[in-house]
DRENPA-3360 file (N, C-alpha, C; in nm, 2 decimals, always signed):
BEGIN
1 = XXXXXXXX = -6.81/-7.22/-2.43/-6.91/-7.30/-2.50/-6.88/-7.29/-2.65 ~ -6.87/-7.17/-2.71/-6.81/-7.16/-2.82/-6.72/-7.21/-2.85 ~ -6.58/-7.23/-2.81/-6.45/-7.29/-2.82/-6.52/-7.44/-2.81 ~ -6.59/-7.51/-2.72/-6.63/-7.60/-2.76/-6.71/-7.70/-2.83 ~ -6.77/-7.60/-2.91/-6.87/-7.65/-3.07/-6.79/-7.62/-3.17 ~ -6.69/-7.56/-3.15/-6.53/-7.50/-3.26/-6.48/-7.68/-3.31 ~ -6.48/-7.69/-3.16/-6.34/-7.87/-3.12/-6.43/-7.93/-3.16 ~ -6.59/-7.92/-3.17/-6.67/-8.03/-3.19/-6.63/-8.06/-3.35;
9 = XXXXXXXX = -6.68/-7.95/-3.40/-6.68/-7.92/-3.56/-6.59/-7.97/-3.65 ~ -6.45/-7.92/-3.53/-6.30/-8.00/-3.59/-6.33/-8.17/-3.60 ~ -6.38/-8.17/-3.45/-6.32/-8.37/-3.45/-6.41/-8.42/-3.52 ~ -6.53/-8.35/-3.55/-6.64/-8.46/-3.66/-6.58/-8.44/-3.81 ~ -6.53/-8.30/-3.82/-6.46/-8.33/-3.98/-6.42/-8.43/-3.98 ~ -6.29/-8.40/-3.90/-6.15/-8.48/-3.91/-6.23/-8.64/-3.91 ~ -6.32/-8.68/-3.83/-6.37/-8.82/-3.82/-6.42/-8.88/-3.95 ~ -6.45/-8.74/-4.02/-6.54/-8.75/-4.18/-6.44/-8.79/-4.27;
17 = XXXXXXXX = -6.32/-8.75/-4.24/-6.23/-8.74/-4.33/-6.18/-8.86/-4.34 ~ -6.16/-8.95/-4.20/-6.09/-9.06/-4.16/-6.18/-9.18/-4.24 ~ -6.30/-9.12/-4.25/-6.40/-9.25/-4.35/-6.32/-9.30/-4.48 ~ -6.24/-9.21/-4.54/-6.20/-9.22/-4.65/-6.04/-9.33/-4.68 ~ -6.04/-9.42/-4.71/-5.88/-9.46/-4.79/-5.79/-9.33/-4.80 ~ -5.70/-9.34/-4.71/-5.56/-9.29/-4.72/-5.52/-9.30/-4.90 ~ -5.53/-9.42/-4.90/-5.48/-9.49/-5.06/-5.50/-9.40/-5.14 ~ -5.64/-9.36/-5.13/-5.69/-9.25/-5.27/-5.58/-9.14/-5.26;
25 = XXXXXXXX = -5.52/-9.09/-5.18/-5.44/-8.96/-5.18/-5.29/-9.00/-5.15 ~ -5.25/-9.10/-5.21/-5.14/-9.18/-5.22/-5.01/-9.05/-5.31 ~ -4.91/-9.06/-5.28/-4.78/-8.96/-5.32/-4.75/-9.05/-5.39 ~ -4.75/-8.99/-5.54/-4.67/-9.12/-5.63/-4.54/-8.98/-5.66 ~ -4.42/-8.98/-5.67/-4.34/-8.90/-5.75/-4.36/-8.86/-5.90 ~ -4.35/-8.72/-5.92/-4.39/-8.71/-6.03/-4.35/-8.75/-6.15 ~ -4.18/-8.82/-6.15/-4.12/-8.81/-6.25/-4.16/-9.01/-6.30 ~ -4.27/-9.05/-6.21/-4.26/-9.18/-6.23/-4.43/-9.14/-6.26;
33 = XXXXXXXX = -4.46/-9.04/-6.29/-4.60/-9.04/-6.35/-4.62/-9.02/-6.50 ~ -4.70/-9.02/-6.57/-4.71/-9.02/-6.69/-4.72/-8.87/-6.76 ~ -4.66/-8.84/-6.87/-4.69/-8.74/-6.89/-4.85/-8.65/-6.91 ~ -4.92/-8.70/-6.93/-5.04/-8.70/-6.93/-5.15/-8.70/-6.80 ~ -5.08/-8.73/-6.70/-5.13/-8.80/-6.57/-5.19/-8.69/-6.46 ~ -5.22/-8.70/-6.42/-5.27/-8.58/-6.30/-5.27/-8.68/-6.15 ~ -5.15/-8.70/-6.08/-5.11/-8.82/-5.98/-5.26/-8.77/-5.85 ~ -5.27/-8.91/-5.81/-5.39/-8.87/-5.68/-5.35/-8.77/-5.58;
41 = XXXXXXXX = -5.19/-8.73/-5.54/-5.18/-8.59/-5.43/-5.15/-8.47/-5.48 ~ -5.27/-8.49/-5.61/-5.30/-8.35/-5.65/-5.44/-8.32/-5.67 ~ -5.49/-8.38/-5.55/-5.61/-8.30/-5.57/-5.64/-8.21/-5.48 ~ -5.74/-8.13/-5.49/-5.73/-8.02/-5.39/-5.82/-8.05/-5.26 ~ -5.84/-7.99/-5.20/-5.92/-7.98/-5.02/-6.05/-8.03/-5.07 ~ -6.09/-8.15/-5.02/-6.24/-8.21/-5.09/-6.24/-8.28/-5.20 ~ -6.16/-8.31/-5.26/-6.14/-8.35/-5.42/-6.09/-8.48/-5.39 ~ -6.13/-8.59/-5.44/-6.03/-8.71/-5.54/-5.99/-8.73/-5.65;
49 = XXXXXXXX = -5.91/-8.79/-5.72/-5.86/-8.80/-5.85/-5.90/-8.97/-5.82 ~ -5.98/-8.96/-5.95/-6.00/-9.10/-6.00/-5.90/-9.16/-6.11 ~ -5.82/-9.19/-6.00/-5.68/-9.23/-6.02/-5.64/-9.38/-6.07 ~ -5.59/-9.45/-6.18/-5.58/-9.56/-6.22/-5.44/-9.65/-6.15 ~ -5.45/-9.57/-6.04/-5.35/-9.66/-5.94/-5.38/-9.68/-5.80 ~ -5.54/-9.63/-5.80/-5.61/-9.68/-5.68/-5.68/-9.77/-5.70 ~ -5.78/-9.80/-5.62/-5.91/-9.86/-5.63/-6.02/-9.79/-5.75 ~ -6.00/-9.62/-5.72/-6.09/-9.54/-5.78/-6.11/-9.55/-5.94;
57 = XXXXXXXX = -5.96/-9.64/-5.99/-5.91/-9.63/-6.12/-6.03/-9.70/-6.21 ~ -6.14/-9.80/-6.18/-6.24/-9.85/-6.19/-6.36/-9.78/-6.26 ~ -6.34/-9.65/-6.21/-6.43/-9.62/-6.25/-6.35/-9.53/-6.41 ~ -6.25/-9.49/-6.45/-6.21/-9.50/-6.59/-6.32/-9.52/-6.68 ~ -6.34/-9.52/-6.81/-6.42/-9.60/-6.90/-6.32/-9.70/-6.92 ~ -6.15/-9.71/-6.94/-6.09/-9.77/-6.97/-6.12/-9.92/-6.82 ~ -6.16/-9.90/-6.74/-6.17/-10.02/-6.65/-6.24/-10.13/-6.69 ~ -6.20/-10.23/-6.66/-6.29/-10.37/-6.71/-6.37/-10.37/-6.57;
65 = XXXXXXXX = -6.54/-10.41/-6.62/-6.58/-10.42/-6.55/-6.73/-10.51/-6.64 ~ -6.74/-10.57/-6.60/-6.84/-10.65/-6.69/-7.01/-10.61/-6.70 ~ -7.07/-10.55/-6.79/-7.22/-10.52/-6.83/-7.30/-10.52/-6.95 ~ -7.40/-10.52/-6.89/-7.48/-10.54/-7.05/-7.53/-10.40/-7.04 ~ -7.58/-10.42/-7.18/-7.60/-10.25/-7.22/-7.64/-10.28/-7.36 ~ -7.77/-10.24/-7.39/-7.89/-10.30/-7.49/-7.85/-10.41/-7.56 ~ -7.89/-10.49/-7.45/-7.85/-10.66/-7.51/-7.74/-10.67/-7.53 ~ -7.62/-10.61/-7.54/-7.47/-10.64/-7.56/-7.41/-10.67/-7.48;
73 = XXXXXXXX = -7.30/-10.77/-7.45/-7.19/-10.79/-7.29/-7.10/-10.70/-7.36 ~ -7.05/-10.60/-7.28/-6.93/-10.55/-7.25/-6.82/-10.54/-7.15 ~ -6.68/-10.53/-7.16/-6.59/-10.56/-7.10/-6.56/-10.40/-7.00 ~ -6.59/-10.32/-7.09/-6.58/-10.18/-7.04/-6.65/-10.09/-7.13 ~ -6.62/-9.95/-7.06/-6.73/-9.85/-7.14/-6.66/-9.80/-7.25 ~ -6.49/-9.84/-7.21/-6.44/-9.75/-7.37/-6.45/-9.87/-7.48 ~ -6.47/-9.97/-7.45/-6.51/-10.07/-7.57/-6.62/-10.09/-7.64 ~ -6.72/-10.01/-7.56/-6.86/-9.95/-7.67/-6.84/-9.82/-7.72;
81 = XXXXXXXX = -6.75/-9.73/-7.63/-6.67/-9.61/-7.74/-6.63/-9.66/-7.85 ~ -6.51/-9.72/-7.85/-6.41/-9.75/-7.94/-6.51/-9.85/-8.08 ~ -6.57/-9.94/-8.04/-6.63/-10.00/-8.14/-6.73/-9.92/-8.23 ~ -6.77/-9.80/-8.19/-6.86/-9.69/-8.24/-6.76/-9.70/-8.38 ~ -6.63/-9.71/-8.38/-6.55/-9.65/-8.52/-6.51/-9.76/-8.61 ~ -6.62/-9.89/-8.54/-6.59/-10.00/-8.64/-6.70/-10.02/-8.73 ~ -6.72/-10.09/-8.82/-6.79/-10.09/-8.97/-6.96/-10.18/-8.88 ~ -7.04/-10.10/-8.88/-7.15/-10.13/-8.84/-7.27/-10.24/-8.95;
89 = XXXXXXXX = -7.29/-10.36/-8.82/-7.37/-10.44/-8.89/-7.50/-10.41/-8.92 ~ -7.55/-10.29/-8.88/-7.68/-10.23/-8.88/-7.69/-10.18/-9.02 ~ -7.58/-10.12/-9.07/-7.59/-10.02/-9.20/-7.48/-10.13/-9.32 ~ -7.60/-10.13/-9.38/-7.58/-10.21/-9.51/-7.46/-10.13/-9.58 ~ -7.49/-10.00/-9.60/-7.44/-9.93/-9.67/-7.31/-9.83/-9.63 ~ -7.26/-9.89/-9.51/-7.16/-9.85/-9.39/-7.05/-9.82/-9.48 ~ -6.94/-9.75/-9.56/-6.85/-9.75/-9.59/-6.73/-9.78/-9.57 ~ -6.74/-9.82/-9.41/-6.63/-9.93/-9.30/-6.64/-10.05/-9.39;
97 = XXXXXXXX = -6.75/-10.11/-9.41/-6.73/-10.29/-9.46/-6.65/-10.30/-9.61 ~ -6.56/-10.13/-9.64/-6.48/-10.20/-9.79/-6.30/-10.16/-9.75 ~ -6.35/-10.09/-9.63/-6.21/-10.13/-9.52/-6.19/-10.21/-9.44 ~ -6.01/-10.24/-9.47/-5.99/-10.39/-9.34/-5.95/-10.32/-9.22 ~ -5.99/-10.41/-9.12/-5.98/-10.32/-8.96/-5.95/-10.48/-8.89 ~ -5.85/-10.43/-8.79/-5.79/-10.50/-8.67/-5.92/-10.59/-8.61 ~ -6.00/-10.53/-8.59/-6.11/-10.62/-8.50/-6.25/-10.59/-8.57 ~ -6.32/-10.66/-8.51/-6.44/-10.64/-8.53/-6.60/-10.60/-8.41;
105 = XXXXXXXX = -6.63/-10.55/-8.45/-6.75/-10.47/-8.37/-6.79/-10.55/-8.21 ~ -6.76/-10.67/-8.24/-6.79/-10.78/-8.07/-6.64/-10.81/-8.06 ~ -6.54/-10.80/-8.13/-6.41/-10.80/-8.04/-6.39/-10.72/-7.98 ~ -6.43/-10.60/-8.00/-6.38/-10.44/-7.96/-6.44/-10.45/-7.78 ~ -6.59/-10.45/-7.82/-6.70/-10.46/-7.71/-6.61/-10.55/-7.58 ~ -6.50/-10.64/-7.58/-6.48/-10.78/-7.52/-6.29/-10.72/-7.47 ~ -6.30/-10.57/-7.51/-6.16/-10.50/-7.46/-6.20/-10.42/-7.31 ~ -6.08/-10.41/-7.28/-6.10/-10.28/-7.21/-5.93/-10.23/-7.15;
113 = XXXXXXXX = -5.92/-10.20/-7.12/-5.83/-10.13/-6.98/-5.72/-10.05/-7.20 ~ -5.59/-10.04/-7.19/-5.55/-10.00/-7.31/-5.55/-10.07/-7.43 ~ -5.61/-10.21/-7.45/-5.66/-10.26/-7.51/-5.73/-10.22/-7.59 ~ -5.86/-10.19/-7.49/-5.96/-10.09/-7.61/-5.94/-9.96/-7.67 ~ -5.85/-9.89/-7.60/-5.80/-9.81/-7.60/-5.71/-9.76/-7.79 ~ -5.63/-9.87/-7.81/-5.55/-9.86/-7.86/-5.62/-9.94/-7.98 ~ -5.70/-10.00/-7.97/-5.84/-10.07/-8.07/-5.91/-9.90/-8.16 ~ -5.91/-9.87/-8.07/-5.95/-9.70/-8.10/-5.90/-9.60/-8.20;
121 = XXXXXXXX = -5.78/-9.58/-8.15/-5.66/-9.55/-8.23/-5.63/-9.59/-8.34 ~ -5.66/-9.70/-8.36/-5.63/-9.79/-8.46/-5.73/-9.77/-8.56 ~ -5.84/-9.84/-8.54/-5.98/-9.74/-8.64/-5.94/-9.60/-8.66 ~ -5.94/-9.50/-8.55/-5.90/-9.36/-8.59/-5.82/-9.35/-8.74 ~ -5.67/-9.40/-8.72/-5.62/-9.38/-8.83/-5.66/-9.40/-8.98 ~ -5.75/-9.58/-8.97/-5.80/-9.65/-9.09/-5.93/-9.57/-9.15 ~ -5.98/-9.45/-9.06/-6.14/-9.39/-9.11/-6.05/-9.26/-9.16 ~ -5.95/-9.21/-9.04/-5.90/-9.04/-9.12/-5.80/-9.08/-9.27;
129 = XXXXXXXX = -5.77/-9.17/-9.27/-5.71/-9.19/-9.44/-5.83/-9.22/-9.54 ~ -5.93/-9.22/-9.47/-6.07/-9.30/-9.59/-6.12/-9.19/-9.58 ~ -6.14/-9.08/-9.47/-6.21/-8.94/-9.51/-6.30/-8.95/-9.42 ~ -6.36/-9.08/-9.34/-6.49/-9.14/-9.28/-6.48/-9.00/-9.11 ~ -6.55/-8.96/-9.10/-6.58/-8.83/-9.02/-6.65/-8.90/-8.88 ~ -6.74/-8.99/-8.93/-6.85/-9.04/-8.83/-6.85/-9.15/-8.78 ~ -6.91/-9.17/-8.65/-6.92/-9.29/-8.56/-7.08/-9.38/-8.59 ~ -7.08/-9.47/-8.54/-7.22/-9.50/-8.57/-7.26/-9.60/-8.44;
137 = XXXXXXXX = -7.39/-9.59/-8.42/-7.45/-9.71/-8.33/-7.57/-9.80/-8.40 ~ -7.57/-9.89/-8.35/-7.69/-9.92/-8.44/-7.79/-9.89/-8.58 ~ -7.68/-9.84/-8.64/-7.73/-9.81/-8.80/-7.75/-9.67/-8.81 ~ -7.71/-9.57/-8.69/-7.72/-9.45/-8.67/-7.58/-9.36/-8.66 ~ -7.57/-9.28/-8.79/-7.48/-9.24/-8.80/-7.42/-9.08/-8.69 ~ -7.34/-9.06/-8.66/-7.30/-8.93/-8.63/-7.16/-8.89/-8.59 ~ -7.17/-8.80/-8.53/-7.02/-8.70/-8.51/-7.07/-8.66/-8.33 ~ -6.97/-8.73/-8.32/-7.00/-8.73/-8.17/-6.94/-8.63/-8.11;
145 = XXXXXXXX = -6.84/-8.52/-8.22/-6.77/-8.42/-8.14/-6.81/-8.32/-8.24 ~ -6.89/-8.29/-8.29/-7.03/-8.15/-8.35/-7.06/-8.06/-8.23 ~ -7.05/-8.12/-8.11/-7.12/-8.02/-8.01/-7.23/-7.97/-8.01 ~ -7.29/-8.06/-8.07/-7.44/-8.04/-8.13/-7.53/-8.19/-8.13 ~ -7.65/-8.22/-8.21/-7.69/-8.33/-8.17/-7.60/-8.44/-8.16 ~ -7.52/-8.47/-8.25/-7.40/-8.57/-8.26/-7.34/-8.59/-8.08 ~ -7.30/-8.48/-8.02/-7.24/-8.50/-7.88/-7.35/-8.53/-7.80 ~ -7.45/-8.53/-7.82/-7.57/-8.51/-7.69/-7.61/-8.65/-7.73;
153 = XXXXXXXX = -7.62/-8.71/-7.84/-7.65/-8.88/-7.86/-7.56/-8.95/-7.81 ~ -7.45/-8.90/-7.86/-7.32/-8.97/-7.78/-7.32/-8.95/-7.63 ~ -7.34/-8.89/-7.58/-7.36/-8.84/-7.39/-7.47/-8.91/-7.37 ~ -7.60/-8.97/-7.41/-7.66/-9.02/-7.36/-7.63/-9.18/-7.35 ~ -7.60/-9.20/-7.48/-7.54/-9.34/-7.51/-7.42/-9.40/-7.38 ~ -7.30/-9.27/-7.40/-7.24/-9.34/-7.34/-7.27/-9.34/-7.13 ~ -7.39/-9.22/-7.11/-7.43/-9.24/-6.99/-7.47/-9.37/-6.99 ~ -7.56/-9.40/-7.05/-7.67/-9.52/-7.03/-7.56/-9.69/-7.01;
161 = XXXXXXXX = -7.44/-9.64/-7.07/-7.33/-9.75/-7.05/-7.28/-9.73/-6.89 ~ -7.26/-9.61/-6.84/-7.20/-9.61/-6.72/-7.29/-9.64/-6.64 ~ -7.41/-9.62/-6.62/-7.48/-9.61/-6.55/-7.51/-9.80/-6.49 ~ -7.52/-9.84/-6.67/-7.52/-10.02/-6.67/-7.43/-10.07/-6.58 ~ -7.31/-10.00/-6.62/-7.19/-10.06/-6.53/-7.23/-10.05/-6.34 ~ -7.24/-9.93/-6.30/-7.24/-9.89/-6.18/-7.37/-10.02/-6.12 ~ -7.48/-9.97/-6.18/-7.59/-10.08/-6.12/-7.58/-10.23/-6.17 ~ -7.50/-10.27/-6.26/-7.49/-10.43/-6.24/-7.35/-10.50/-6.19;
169 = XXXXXXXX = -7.29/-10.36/-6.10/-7.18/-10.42/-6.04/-7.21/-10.37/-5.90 ~ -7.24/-10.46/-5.80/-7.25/-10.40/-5.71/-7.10/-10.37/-5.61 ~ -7.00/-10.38/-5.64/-6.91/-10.33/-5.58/-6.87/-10.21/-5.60 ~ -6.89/-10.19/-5.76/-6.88/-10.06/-5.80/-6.97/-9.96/-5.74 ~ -7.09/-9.98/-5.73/-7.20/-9.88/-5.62/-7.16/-9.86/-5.53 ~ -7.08/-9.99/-5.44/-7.06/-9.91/-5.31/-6.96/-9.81/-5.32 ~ -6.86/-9.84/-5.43/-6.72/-9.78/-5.39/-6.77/-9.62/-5.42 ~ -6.89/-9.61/-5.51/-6.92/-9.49/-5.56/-7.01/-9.40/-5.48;
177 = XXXXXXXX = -7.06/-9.49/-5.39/-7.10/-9.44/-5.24/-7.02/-9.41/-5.15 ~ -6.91/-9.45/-5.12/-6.82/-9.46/-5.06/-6.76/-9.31/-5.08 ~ -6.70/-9.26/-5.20/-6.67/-9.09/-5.23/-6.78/-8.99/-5.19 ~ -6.89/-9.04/-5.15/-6.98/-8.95/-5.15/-6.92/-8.82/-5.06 ~ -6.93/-8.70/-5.04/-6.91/-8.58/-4.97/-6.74/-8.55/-5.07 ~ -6.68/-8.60/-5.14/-6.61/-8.56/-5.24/-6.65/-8.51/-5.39 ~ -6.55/-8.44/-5.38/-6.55/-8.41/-5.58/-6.45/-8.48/-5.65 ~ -6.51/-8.56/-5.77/-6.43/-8.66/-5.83/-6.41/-8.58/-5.98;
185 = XXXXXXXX = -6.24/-8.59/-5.98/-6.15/-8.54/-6.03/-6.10/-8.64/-6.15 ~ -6.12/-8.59/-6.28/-6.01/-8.66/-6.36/-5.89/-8.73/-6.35 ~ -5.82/-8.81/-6.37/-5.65/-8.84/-6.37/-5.57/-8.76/-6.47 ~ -5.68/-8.73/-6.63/-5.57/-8.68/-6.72/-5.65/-8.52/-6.73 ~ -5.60/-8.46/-6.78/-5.64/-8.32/-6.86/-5.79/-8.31/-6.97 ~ -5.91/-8.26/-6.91/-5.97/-8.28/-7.04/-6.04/-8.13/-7.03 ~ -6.02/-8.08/-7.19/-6.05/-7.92/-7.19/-6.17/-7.92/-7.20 ~ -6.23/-7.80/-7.11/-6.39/-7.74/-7.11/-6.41/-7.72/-7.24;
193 = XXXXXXXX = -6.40/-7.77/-7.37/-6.43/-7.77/-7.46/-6.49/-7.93/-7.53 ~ -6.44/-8.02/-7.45/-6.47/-8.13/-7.51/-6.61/-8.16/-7.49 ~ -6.66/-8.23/-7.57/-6.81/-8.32/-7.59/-6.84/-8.37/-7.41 ~ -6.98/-8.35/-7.40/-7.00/-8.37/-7.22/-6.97/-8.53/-7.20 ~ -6.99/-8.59/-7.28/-6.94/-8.75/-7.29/-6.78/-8.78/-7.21 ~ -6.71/-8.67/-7.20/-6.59/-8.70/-7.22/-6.56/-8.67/-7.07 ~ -6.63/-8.61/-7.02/-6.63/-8.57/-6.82/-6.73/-8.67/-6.76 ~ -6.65/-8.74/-6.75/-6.67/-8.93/-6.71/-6.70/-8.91/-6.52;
201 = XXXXXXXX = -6.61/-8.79/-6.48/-6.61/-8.77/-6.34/-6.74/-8.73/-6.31 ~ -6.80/-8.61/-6.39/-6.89/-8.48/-6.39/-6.99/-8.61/-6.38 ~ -7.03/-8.71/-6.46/-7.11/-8.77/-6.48/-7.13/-8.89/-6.34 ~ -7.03/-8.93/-6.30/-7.03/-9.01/-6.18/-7.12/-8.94/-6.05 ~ -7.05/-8.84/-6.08/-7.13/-8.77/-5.93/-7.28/-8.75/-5.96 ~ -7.33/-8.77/-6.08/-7.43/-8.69/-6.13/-7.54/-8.88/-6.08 ~ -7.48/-8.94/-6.14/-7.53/-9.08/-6.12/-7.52/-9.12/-5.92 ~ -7.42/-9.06/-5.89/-7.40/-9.10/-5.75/-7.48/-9.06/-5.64;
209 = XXX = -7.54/-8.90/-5.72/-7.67/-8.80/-5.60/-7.79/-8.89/-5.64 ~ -7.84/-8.95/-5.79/-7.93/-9.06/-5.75/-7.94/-9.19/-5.66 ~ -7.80/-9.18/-5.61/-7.78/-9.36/-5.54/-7.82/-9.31/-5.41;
% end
């Protein structure tokens, strides 16, 4: 009887397991991965990597996925990041508006995948030559990597973007239902040191035990 609630236990795993895309745990070779990359058959027993060469890659901030989010259309979530470091129409007195920059605050918003990405970068360099420290939303200035109120406005902000995303896409809900009984894993390296904004995974599951 024992021996066979053992075999039960095995085949209902194994059946649990079989729910899931093979795909997500795809062998890419390492040397065709990025330096930076953490490939999807490296995650451990229970784990996915939200990997930008699956389906799971979606959920990235870098993924296009279309939402609103306080009256704004966005393309993705890193294009309300990234635009954070462009010259804000809220603040008269913005120090961005007497530097020139690549785009502007609704072009940024209308990027995504390395697009926005590299939109980012781009500001970065034009604010660290000007001395400019801080991001801004809506006429509200801060430092979203203070580790202090600066990170915790930014973590909410950019929750309240993912969250937009997940509930006004409904494909995206299911697929985020779909991982459920997994732990969702990074693709790149991000240190226990960084701003809570920046564990995009941590935050998924956190939104997914509400669904």
């Amino acid at each position: 009887m024992k021996f066979f609630s053992v075999a039960l236990l095995l085949v209902s795993s194994l059946a649990f397991a079989g729910n899931y895309p093979s795909d997500w745990w795809r062998e890419v070779p390492r040397d065709q991965g990025n330096r930076w990359e953490i490939l999807p058959q490296e995650a451990k027993k229970g784990e996915v990597i939200l990997s930008k060469r699956t389906e799971l890659g979606i959920f990235s901030n870098l993924g296009t996925a279309e939402f609103e989010y306080d009256g704004v259309e966005y393309a993705s979530v890193e294009g309300l990041w990234q635009k954070l470091k462009y010259p804000d129409p809220k603040d008269r007195k913005d120090p961005r508006h007497k530097l020139t920059y690549p785009f502007t605050r609704e072009e940024v918003a209308r990027l995504s995948m390395w697009d926005s990405k590299r939109a980012g970068d781009l500001a970065n360099a034009i604010n660290k030559a000007a001395g400019i420290k801080f991001v801004s939303y809506k006429g509200k200035r801060f430092d979203y990597k203070d580790m202090a109120a600066g990170s915790q406005y930014h973590y909410k902000l950019i929750r309240g973007a993912m969250e937009a995303k997940v509930f006004q896409n409904e494909n995206i809900k299911e697929l985020l239902l779909k991982t459920r009984g997994l732990i969702l894993k990074p693709d790149h390296k991000i240190k226990s040191s960084k701003p809570p904004a920046y564990k995009y995974h941590d935050i998924y599951m956190e939104i997914r035990s509400n669904l």
